[in-house]
Biotite code that builds the C-alpha atoms (Angstrom):
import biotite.structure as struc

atoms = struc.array([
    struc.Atom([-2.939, -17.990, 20.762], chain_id="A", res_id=1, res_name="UNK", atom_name="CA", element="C"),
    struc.Atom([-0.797, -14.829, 20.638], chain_id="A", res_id=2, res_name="UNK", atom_name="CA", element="C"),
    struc.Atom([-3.226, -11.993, 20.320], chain_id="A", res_id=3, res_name="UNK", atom_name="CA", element="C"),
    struc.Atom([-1.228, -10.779, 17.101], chain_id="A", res_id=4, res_name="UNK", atom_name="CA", element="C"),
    struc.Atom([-2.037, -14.263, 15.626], chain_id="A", res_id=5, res_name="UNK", atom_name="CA", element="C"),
    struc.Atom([-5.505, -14.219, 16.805], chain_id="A", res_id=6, res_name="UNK", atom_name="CA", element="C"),
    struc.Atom([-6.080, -10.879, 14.798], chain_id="A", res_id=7, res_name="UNK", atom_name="CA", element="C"),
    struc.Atom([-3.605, -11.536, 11.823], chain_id="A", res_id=8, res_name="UNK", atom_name="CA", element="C"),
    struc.Atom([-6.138, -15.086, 11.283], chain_id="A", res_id=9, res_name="UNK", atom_name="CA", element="C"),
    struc.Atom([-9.315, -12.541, 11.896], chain_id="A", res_id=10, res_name="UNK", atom_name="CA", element="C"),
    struc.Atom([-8.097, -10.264, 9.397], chain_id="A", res_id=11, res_name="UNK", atom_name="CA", element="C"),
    struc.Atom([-7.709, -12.385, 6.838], chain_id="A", res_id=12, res_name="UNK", atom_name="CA", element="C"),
    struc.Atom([-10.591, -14.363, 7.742], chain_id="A", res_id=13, res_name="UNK", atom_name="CA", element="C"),
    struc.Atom([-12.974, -11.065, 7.297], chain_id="A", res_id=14, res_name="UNK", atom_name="CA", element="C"),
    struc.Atom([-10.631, -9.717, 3.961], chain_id="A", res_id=15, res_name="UNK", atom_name="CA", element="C"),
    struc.Atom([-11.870, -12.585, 2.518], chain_id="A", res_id=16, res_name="UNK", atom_name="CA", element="C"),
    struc.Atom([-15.189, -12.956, 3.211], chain_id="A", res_id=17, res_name="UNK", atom_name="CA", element="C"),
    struc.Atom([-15.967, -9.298, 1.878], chain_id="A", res_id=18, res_name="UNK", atom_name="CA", element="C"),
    struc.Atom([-13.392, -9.513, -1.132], chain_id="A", res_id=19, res_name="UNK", atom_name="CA", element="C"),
    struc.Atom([-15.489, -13.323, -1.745], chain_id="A", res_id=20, res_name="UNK", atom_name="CA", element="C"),
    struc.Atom([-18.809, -11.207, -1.475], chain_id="A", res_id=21, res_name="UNK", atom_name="CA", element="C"),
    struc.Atom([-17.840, -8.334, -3.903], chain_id="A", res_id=22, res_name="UNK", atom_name="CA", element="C"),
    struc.Atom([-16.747, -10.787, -6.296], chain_id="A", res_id=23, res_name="UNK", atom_name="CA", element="C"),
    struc.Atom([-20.060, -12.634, -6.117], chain_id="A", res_id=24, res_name="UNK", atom_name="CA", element="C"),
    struc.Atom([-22.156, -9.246, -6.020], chain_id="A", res_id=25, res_name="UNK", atom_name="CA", element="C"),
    struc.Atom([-19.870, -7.835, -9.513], chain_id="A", res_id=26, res_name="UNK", atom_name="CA", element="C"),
    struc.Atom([-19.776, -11.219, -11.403], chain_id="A", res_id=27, res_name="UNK", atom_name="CA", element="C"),
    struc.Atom([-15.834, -11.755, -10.943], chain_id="A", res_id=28, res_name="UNK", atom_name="CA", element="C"),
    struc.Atom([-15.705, -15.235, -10.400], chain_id="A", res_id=29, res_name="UNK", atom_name="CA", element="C"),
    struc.Atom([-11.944, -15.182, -9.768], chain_id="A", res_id=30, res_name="UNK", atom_name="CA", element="C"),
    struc.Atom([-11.823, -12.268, -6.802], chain_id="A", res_id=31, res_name="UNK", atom_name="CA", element="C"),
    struc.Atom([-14.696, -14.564, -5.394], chain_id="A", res_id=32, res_name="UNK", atom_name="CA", element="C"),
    struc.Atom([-12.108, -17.619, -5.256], chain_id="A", res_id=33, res_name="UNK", atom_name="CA", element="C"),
    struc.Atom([-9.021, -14.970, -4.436], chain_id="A", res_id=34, res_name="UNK", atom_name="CA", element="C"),
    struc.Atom([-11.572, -14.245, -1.627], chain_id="A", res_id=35, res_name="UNK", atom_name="CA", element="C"),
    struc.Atom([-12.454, -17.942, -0.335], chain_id="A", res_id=36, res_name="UNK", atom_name="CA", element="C"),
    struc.Atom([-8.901, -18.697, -0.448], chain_id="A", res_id=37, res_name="UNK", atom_name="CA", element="C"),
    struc.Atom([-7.503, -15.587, 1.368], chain_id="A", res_id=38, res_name="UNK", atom_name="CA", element="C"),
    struc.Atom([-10.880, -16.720, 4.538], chain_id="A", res_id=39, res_name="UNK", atom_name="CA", element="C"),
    struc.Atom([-9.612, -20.433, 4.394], chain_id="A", res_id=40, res_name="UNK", atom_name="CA", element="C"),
    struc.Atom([-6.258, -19.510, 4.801], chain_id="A", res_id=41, res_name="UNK", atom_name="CA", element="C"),
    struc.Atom([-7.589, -17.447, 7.823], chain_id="A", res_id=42, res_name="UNK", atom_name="CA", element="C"),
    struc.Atom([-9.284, -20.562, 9.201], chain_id="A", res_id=43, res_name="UNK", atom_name="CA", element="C"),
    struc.Atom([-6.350, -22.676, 8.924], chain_id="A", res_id=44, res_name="UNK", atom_name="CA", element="C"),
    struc.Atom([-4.232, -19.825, 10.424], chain_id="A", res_id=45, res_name="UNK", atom_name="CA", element="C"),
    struc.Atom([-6.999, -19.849, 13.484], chain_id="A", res_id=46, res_name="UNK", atom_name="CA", element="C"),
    struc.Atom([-6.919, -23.278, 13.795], chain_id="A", res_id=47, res_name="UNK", atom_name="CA", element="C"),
    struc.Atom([-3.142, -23.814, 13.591], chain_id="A", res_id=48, res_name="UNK", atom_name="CA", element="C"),
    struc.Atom([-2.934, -21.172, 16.873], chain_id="A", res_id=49, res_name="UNK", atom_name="CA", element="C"),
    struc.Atom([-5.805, -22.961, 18.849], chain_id="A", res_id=50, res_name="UNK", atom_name="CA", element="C"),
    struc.Atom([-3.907, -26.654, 18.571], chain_id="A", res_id=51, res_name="UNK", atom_name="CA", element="C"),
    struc.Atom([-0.443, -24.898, 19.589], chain_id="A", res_id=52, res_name="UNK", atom_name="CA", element="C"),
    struc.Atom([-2.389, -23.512, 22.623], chain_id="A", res_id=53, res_name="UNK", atom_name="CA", element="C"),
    struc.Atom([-4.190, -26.866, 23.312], chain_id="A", res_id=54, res_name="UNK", atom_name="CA", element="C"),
    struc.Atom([-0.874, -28.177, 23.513], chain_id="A", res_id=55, res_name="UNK", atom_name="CA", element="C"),
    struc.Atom([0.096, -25.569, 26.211], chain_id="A", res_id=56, res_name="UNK", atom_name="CA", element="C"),
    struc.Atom([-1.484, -26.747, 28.457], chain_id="A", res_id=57, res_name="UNK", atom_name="CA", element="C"),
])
């Protein structure tokens, strides 16, 4: 995984989780989902990098 990858995916990953949290603590139920979607798209971003470097080697 290209280290700019790794922390693009790690970004995202913790954007989300405290933009899902805010939305949960202030009642906004759609910055909570804006916030889920923005960590899962983190996740898939992590695991898209980890298969391409499985298949390095």
């Amino acid at each position: 995984m290209t280290a700019g990858e790794k922390a693009k995916a790690k970004a995202e990953q913790a954007e989300g989780k405290a933009k899902e949290a805010l939305g949960s603590v202030t009642g906004n139920d759609r910055m909570a989902a804006e916030g889920q979607a923005e960590k899962s798209t983190g996740d898939a971003r992590e695991a898209k990098e980890k298969a391409k470097d499985a298949f390095k080697r």
